[in-house]
TORNUMAR-41604 format. One line per field, with one value per residue (C-alpha): residue in one letter; y, x, z; residue number from 1. Coordinates in steps of 0.25 Angstrom, whole numbers, plus 5000, padded with zeros to 4 digits. Layout:
N
resn (A; ...) $
y (Y; ...) $
x (X; ...) $
z (Z; ...) $
resi (NUM; ...) $
This chain:
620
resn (X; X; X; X; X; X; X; X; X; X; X; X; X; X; X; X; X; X; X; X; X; X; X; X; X; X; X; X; X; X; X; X; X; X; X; X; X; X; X; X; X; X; X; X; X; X; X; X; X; X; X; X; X; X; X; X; X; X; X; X; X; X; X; X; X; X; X; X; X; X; X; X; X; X; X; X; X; X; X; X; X; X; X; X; X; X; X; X; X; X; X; X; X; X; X; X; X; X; X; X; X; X; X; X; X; X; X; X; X; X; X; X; X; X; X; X; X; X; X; X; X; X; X; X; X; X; X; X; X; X; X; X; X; X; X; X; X; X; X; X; X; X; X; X; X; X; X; X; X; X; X; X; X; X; X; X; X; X; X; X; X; X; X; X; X; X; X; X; X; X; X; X; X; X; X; X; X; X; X; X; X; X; X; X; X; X; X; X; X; X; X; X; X; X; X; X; X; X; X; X; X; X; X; X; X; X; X; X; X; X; X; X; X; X; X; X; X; X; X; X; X; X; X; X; X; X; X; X; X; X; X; X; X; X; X; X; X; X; X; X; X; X; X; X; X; X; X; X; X; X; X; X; X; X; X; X; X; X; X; X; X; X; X; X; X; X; X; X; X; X; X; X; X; X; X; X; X; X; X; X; X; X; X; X; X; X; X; X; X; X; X; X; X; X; X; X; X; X; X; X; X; X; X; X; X; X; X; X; X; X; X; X; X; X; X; X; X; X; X; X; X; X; X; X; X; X; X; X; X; X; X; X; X; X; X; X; X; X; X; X; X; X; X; X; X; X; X; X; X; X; X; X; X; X; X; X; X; X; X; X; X; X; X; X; X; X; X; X; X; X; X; X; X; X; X; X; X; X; X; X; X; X; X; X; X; X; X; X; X; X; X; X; X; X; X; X; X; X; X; X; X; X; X; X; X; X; X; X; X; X; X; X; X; X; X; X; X; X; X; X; X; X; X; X; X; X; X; X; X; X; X; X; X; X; X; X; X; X; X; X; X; X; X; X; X; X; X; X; X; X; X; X; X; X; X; X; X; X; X; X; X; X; X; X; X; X; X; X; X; X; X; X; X; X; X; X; X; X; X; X; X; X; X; X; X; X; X; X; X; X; X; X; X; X; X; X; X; X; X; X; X; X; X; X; X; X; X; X; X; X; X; X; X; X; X; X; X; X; X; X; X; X; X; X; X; X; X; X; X; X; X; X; X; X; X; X; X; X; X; X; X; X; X; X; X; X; X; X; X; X; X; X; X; X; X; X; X; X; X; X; X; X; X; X; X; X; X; X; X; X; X; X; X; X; X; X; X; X; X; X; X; X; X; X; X; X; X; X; X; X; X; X; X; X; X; X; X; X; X; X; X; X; X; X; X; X; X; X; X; X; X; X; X; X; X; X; X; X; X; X) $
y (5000; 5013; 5023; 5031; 5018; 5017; 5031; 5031; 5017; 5025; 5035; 5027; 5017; 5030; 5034; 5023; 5020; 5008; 5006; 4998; 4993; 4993; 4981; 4984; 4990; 4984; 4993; 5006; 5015; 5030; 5030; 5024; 5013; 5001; 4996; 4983; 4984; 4979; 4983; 4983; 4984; 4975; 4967; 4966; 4967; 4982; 4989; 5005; 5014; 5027; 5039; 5040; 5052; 5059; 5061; 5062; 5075; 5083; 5086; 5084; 5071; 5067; 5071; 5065; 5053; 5052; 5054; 5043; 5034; 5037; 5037; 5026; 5020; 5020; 5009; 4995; 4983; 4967; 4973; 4987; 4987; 4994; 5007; 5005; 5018; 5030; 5040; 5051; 5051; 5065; 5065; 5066; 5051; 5047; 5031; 5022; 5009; 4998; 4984; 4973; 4967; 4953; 4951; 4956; 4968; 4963; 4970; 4960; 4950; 4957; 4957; 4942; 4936; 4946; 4944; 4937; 4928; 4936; 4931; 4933; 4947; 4948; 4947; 4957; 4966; 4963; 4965; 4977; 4984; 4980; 4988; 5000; 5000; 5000; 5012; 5020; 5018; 5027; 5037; 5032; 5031; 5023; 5028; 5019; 5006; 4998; 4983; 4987; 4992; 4980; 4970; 4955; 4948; 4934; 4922; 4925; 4939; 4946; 4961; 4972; 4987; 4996; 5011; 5017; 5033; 5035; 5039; 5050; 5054; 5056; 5062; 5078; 5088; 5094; 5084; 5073; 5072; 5058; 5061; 5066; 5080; 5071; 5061; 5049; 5044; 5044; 5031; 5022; 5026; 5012; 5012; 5026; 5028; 5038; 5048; 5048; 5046; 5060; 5066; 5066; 5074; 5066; 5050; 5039; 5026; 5022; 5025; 5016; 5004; 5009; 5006; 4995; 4991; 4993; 4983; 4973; 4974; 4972; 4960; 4952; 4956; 4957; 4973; 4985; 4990; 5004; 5004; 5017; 5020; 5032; 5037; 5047; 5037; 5028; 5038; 5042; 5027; 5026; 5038; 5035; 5020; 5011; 4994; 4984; 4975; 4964; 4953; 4956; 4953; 4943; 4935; 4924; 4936; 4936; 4948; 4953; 4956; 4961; 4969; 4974; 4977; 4985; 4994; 4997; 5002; 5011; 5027; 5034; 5031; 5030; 5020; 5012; 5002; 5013; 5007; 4996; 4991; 4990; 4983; 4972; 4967; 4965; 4958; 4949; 4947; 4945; 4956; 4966; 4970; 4981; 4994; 4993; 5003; 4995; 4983; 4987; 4992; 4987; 4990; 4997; 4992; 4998; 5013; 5015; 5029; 5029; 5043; 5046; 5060; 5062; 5063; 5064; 5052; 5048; 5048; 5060; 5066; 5081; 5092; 5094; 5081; 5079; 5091; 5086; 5085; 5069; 5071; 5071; 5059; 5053; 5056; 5052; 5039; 5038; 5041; 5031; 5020; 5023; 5022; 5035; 5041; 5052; 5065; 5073; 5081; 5092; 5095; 5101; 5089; 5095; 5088; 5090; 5091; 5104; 5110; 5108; 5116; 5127; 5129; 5129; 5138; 5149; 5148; 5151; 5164; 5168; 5167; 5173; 5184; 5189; 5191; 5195; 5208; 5208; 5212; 5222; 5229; 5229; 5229; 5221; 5211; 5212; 5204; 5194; 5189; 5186; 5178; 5171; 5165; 5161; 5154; 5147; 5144; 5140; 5131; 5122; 5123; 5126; 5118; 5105; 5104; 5107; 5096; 5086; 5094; 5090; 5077; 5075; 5080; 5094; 5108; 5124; 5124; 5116; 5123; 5137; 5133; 5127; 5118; 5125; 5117; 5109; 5118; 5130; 5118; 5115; 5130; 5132; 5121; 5127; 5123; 5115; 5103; 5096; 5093; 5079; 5070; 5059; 5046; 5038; 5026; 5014; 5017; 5028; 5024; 5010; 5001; 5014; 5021; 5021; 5028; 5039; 5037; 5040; 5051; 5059; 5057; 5063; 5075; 5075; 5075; 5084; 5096; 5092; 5094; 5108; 5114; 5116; 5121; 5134; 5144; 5148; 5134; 5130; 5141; 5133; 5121; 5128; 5116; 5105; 5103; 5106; 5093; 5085; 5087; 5086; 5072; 5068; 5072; 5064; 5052; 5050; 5051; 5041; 5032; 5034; 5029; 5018; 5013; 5017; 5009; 4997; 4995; 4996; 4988; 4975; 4970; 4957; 4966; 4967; 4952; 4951; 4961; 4952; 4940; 4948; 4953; 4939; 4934; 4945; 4941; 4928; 4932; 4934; 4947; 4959; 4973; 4971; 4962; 4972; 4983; 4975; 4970; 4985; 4989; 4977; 4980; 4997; 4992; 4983; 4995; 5004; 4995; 4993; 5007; 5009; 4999; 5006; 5020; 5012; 5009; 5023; 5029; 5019; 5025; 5037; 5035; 5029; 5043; 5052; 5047; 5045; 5061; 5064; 5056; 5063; 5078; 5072; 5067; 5080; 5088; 5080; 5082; 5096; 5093; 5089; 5098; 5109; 5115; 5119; 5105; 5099; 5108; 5104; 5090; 5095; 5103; 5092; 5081; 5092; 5096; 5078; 5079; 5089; 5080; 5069; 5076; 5080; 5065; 5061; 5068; 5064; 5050; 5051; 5058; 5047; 5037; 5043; 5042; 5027; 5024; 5032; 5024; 5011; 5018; 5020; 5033; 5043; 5044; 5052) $
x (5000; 5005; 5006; 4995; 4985; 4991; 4988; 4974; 4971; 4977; 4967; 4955; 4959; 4960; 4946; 4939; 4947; 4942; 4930; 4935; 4950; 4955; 4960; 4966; 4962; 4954; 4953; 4954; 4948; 4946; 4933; 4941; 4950; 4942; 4949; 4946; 4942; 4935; 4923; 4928; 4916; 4906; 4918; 4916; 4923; 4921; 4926; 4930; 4932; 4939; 4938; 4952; 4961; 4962; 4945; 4944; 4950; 4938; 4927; 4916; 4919; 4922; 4908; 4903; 4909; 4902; 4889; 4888; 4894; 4885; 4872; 4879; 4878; 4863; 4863; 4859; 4859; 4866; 4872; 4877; 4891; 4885; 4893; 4893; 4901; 4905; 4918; 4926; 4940; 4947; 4955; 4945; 4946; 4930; 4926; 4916; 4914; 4906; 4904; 4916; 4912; 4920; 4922; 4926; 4923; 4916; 4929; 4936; 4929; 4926; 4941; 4942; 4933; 4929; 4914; 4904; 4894; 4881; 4872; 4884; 4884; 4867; 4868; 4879; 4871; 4859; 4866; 4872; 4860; 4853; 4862; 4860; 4847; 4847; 4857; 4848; 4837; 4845; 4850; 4865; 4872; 4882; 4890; 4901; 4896; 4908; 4913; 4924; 4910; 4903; 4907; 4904; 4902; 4906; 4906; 4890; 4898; 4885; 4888; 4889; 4890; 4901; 4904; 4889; 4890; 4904; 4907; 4896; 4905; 4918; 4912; 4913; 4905; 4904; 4895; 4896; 4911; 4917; 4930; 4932; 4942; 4952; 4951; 4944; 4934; 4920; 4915; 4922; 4922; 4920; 4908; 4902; 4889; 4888; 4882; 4894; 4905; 4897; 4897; 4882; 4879; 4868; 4866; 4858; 4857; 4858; 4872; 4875; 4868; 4876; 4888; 4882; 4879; 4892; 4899; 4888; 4894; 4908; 4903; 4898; 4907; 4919; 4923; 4918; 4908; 4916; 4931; 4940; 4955; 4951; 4942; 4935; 4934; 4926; 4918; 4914; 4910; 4904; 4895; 4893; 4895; 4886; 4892; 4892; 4880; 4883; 4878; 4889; 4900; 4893; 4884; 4880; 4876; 4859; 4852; 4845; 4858; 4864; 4852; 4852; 4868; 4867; 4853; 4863; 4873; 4864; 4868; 4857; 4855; 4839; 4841; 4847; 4841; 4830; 4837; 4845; 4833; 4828; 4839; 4840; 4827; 4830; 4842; 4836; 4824; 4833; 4824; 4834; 4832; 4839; 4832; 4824; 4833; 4846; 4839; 4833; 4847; 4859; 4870; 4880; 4894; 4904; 4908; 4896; 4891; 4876; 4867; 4867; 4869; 4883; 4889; 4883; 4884; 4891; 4886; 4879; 4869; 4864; 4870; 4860; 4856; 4873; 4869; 4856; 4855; 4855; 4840; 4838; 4846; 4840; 4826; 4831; 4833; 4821; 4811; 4821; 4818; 4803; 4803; 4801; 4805; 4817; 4815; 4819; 4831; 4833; 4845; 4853; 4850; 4840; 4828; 4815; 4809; 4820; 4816; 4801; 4803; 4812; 4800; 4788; 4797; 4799; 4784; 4780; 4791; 4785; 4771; 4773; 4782; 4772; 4761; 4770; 4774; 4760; 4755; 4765; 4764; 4747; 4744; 4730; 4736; 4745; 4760; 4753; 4743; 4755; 4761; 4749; 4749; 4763; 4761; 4750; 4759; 4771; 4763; 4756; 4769; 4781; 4780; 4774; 4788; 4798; 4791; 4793; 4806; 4812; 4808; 4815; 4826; 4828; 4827; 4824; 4841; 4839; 4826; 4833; 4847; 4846; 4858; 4867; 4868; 4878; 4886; 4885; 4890; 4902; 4904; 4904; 4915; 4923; 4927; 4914; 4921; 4907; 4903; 4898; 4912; 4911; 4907; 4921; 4924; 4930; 4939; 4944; 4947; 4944; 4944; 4944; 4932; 4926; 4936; 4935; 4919; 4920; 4930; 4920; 4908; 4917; 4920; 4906; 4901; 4913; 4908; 4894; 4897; 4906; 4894; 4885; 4895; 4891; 4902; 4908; 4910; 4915; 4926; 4931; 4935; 4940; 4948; 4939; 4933; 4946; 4950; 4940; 4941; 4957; 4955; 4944; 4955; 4967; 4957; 4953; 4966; 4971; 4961; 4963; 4979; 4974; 4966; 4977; 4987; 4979; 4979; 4992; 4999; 4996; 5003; 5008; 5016; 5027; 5028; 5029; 5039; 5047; 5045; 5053; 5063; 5065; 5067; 5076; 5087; 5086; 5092; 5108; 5112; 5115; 5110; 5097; 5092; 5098; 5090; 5077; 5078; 5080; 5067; 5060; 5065; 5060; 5047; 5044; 5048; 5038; 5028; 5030; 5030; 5017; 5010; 5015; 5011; 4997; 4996; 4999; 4988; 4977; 4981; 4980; 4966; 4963; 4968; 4960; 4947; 4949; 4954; 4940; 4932; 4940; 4935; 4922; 4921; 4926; 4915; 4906; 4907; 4904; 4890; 4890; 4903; 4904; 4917; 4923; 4924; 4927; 4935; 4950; 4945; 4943; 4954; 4965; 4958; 4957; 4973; 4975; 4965; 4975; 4988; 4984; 4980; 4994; 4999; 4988; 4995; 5009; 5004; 4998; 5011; 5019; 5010; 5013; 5025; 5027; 5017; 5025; 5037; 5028; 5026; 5011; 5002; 5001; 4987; 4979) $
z (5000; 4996; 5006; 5001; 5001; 5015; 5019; 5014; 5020; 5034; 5032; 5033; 5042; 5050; 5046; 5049; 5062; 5068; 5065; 5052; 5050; 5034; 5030; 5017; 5002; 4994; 4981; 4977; 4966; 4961; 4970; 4984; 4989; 4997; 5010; 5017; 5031; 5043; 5052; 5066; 5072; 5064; 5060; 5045; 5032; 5025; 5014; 5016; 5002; 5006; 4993; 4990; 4996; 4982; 4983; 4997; 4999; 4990; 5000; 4989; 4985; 5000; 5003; 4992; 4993; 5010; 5003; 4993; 5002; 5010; 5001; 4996; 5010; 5012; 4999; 5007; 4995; 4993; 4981; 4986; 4996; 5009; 5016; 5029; 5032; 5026; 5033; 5032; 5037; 5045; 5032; 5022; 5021; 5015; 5016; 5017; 5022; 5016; 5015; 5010; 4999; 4997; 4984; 4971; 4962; 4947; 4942; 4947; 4942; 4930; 4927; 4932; 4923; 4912; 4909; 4918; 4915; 4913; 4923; 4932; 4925; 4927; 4942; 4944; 4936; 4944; 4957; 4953; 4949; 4960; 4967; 4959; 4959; 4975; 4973; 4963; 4973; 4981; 4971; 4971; 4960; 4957; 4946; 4947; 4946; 4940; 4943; 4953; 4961; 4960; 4970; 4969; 4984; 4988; 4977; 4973; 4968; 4974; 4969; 4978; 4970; 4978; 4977; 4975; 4974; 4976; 4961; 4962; 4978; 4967; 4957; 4954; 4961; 4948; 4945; 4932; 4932; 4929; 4936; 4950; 4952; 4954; 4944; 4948; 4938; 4942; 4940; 4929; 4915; 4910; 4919; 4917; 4912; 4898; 4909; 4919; 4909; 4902; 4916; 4917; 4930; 4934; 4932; 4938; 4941; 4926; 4926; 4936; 4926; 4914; 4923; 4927; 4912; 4911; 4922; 4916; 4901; 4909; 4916; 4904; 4892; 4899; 4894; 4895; 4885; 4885; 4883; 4881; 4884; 4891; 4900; 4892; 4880; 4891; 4893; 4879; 4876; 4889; 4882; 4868; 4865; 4866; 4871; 4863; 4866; 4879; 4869; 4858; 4869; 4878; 4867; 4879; 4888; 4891; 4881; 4894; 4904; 4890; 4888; 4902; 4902; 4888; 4893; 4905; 4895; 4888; 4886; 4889; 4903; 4901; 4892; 4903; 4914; 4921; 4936; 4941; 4946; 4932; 4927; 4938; 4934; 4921; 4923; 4933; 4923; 4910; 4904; 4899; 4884; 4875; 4873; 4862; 4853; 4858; 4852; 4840; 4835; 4832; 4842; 4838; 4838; 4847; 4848; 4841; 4849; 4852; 4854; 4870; 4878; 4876; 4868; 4853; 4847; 4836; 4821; 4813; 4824; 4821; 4829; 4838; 4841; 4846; 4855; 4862; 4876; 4886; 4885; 4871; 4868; 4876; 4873; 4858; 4863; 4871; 4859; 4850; 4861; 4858; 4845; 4841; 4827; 4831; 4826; 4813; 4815; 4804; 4796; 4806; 4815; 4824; 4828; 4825; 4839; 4842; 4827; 4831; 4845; 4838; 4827; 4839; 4846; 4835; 4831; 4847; 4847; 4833; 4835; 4851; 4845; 4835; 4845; 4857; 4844; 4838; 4852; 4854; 4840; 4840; 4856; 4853; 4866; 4876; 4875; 4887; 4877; 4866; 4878; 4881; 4865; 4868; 4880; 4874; 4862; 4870; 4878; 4867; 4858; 4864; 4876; 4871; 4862; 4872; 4880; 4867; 4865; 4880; 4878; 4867; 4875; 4870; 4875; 4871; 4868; 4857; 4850; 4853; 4849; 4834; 4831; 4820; 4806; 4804; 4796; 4806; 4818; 4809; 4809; 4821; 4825; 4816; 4800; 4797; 4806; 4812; 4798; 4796; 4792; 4781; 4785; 4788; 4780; 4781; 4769; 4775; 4790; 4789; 4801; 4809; 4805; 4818; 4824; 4815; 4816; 4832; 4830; 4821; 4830; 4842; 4833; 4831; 4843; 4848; 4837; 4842; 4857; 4853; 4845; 4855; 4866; 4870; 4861; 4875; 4878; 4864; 4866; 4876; 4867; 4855; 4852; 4853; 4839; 4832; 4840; 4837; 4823; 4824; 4832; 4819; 4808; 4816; 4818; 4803; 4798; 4809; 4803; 4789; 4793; 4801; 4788; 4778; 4787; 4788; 4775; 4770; 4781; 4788; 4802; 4793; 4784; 4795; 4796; 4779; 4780; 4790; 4784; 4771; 4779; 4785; 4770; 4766; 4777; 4774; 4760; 4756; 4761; 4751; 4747; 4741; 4752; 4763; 4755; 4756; 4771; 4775; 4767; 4773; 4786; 4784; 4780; 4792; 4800; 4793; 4795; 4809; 4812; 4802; 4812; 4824; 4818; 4815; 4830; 4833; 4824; 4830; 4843; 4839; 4833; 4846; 4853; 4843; 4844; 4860; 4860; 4852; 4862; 4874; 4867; 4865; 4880; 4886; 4878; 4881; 4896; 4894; 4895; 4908; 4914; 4906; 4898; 4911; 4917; 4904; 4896; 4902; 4899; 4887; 4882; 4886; 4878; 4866; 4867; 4868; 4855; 4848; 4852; 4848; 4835; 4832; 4835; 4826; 4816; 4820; 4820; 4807; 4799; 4804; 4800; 4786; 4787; 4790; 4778; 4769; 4774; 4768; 4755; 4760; 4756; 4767; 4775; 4769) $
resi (1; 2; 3; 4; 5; 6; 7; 8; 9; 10; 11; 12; 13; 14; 15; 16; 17; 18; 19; 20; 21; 22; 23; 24; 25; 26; 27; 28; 29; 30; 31; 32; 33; 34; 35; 36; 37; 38; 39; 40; 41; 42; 43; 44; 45; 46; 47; 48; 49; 50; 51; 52; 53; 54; 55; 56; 57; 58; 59; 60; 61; 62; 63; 64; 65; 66; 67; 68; 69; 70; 71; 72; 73; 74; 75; 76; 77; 78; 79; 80; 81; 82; 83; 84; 85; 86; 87; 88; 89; 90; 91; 92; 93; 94; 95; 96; 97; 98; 99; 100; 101; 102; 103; 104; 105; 106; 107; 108; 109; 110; 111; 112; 113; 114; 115; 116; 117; 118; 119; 120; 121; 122; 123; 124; 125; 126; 127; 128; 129; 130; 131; 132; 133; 134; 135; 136; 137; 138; 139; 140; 141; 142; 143; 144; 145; 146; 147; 148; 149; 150; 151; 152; 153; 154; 155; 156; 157; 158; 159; 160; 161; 162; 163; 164; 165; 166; 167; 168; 169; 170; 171; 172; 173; 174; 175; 176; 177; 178; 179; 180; 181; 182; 183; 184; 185; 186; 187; 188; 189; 190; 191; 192; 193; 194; 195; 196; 197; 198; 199; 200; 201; 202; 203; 204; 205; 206; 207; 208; 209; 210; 211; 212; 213; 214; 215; 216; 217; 218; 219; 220; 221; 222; 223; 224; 225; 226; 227; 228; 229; 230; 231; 232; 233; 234; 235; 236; 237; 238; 239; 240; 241; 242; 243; 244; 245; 246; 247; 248; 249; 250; 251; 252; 253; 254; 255; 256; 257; 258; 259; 260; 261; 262; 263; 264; 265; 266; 267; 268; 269; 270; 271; 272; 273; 274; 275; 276; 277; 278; 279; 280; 281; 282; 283; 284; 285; 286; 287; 288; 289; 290; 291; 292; 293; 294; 295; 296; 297; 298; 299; 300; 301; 302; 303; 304; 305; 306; 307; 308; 309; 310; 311; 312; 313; 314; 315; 316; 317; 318; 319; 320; 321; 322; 323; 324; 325; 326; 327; 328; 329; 330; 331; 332; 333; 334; 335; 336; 337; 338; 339; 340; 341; 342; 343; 344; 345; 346; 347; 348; 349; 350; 351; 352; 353; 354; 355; 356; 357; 358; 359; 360; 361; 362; 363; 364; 365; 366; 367; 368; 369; 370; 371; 372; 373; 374; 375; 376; 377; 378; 379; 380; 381; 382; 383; 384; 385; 386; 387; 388; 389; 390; 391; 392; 393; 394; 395; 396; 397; 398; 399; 400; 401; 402; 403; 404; 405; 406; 407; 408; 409; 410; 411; 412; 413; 414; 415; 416; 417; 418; 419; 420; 421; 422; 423; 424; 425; 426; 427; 428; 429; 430; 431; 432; 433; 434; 435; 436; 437; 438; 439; 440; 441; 442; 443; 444; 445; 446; 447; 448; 449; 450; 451; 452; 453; 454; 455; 456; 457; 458; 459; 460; 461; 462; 463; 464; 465; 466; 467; 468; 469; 470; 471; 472; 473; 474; 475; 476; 477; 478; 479; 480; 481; 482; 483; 484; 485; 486; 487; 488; 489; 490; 491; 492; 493; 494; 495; 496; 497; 498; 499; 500; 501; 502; 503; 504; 505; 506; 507; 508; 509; 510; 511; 512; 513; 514; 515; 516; 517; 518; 519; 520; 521; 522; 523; 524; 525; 526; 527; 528; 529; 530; 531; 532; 533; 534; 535; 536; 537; 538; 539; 540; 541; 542; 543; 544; 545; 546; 547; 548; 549; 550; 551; 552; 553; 554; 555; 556; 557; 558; 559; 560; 561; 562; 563; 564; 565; 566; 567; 568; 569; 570; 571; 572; 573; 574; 575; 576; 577; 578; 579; 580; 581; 582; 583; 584; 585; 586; 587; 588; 589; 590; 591; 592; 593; 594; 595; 596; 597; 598; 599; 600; 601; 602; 603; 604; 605; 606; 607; 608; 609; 610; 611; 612; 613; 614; 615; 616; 617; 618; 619; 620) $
């Protein structure tokens, strides 16, 4: 034990004094470190998590962090770890005691065994919801459920759900951060449902069964549905993309419990399981089914991105539709689920329901102006009675379509604030650069068209996202779509090499090449096979470095379109924080943009170079 693991475990022996005796550690995290320790005085076995020293010396998360575990306390279930006691130390030492769990965590035996059986799988899921859904009862959250906080008790493996509230304890007092002031994540990406990784303010219970959808997808495929490099990358596919179908990586698992994981693991969070309650009966009745619109589609394959709040999904969508709020997605979706026939939208992308308003709207000011000026010019009535006829107006016109208008998830803003064409847009982000791009082909970035496919959708949305910030706000971020459209232009011509590389050279070229320089030392000595072995000999070393350079430019393919997601993450957390929490984030991930830009370019004139070493075209 170092001697700050030592000193820490000093501390609270001394907090807890002796009414409990540590008896050593039993695992540590970014939310607390877990000791062993005995009850004197009932003479039993407990656990004690203490907030790490790092935490503990902010005053609002030390309070915070009493008061979830304390609420967290008043939760008495089989399937929830009970706290006994909850302290505070005279050296701003927080803890709290609770009950010792023999057994292991399912991330243990998730990484033991890979994939469960899926009846093993069912009850877990049922255990776990259960627990939940006594939690939700009592308005706790618990916005970290993971398998490192889901225990499984004695050889039955009876889950028991640990850590209920202490995420929300950790989190920002600014509100829907994902990270603490000091850098501990809030909750686990891989984990996080779309509206915590967006940093939704508020969430409910559903978050937790998205989590919890996602623990089950872990437990019967063996992997995660959502897999990135980065954290940020996490994020944006736990936002846009939707998981591959349980059944196309378990065939043998049961269509309901696959039915029930993938409803779990649905974006829009009223598409989800209503409670936990809801989803325990169907898995104990096997009743699960898709949603009707999930079955009657195809599903897509994966990366494919799928139309939910945040951020713009990607494909040809019209402008204002890219710029609509959570509510009117949502409601899209809800009237898509019921069949009904979605709604014109005109040339400039602007549906019929807004156009209908606007139209309402200026007929009501027309007509009430013309009175409220005829009454003044003849004086045959009083301005009240002009007012009266608008009143009676607004009230049969006017009102009846705002009510369909909010429904439909829209507002005033939108009838009042008409969307630019698309032109004007392009305009306005400078040099005609949001205009609709080409459909990429195959023949021209073959095996990585998709690549180039979800570059352009993030430029998209990116110019989408910087049109309608307010012009104060867009000053801020001068750089941003210039970035955008510098990362686009690196990532097409990376792919454009890729393809042209491909097809010049194979990985068995190098072995022909040695079998010839294998033949040539066999032969008599002399100039011209000297001349011919040192040819072979540069062109095996052309080709080894082309292969090299070709790794090189996959990765920096890879960096391009992960430093395009990273811009498109950070605006998109403008929504919920505002450019002021956002824009640092924000301008480092631009200037990583611009760099990796320049050794874009680098890696591109060099990859040149070694193809006209082979006698090879130069990329275009």
């Amino acid at each position: 034990m170092n001697p700050a693991d030592k000193a820490l475990a000093d501390r609270l022996s001394h907090a807890l004094g002796d009414a409990y005796t540590l008896e050593g550690e039993i695992g540590r995290g970014g939310m607390g470190v877990v000791y062993n320790a005995r009850d004197e005085r009932l003479k039993r076995r407990v656990a004690v998590k203490v907030l790490p020293p790092e935490l503990a010396f902010r005053e609002e998360i030390r309070t915070r962090f009493l008061r979830e575990a304390e609420t967290a306390a008043r939760l008495s279930h089989p399937h929830i770890v009970p706290i006994h006691s909850v302290g505070e130390g005279p050296d701003r030492l927080v803890y709290f005691v609770m009950a010792y769990v023999d057994g292991e965590a399912l991330a243990a035996k998730l990484k033991r065994r890979g994939r469960l059986p899926p009846e093993e799988a069912r009850r877990i899921m049922i255990e776990t919801s259960d627990a939940l859904a006594a939690a939700h009862a009592l308005g706790i959250i618990h916005r970290d459920v993971k398998p490192d906080n889901i225990l499984l008790e004695g050889s039955r493996g009876r889950v028991v759900v640990t850590d209920f509230g202490i995420a929300k304890a950790l989190s920002s007092t600014t509100g829907g951060a994902t990270l603490t002031a000091t850098g501990v994540a809030i909750g686990t990406p891989h984990y996080m449902s779309p509206e915590q990784a967006a940093g939704d303010r508020e969430i409910d219970g559903r978050s937790d069964l998205y989590s919890l959808g996602v623990v089950s997808y872990q437990m019967l495929v063996g992997e995660l549905p959502f897999q990135a490099p980065t954290v940020p990358g996490i994020l944006m596919k736990q936002i846009t993309e939707r998981a591959p179908l349980v059944t196309a990586k378990r065939p043998d698992c049961p269509e309901d419990l696959a039915a029930a994981v993938m409803r779990c693991l649905e974006k829009d969070p009223e598409d989800r399981w209503p409670t936990a309650e809801a989803l325990r009966r169907a898995l104990e009745s096997r009743s699960a089914t898709l949603n009707r619109a999930r079955a009657s589609a195809a599903w897509p394959a994966r990366g494919a991105a799928l139309p939910v709040p945040r951020p713009p999904a990607p494909g040809p969508r019209p402008p204002l539709l890219q710029a609509r709020s959570r509510h009117a997605d949502r409601a899209a979706r809800r009237r898509q689920r019921r069949g009904e026939v979605p709604e014109a939208a005109g040339a400039n992308g602007e549906p019929a329901i807004v156009r209908e308003a606007r139209a309402a709207f200026v007929r009501w000011a027309s007509v009430s102006g013309s009175l409220l000026v005829l009454d003044v010019v003849t004086g045959r009535h009083t301005p009240s009675w002009s007012l009266v006829v608008a009143g009676i107006m607004a009230a049969f016109q006017l009102v009846p379509r705002y009510v369909r208008l909010w429904q439909a998830g829209y507002s005033w803003r939108d009838v009042l604030a008409r969307p630019p064409a698309a032109d004007a847009i392009a305009g306005r982000l400078g040099g005609g650069r949001a205009r609709e791009l080409p459909s990429p082909t195959t023949d021209e970035f073959g095996g990585h068209i998709a690549v180039v496919q979800q570059a352009r959708s993030d430029r998209k949305a990116i110019l989408a996202v910087v049109d309608k910030l307010p012009g104060s706000e867009r000053k801020l971020l001068p750089d941003v779509v210039a970035t955008a459209d510098a990362l686009l232009k690196r990532a097409e011509a990376l792919a454009r090499m890729l393809h042209s590389m491909s097809g010049g050279v194979d990985q068995g070229a190098i072995g022909r090449i040695d079998e010839k320089i294998a033949a040539s030392e066999r032969q008599p000595g002399g100039a011209e096979r000297d001349r011919q072995l040192s040819l072979l000999q540069r062109q095996r070393q052309a080709l080894v470095d082309l292969f090299n350079r070709r790794r090189q430019v996959e990765e920096q393919l890879e960096s391009c379109g992960l430093a395009m997601q990273n811009v498109r993450f950070d605006l998109l957390r403008l929504k919920s924080a505002g450019v002021a929490a956002v824009l640092g984030d924000l301008t480092h991930a631009t200037l990583e943009a611009r760099a990796l830009s320049r050794d874009v370019d680098h890696a591109i004139a060099a990859a040149d170079e070694i193809r006209q070493a082979l006698g090879e075209a130069p990329a275009p």
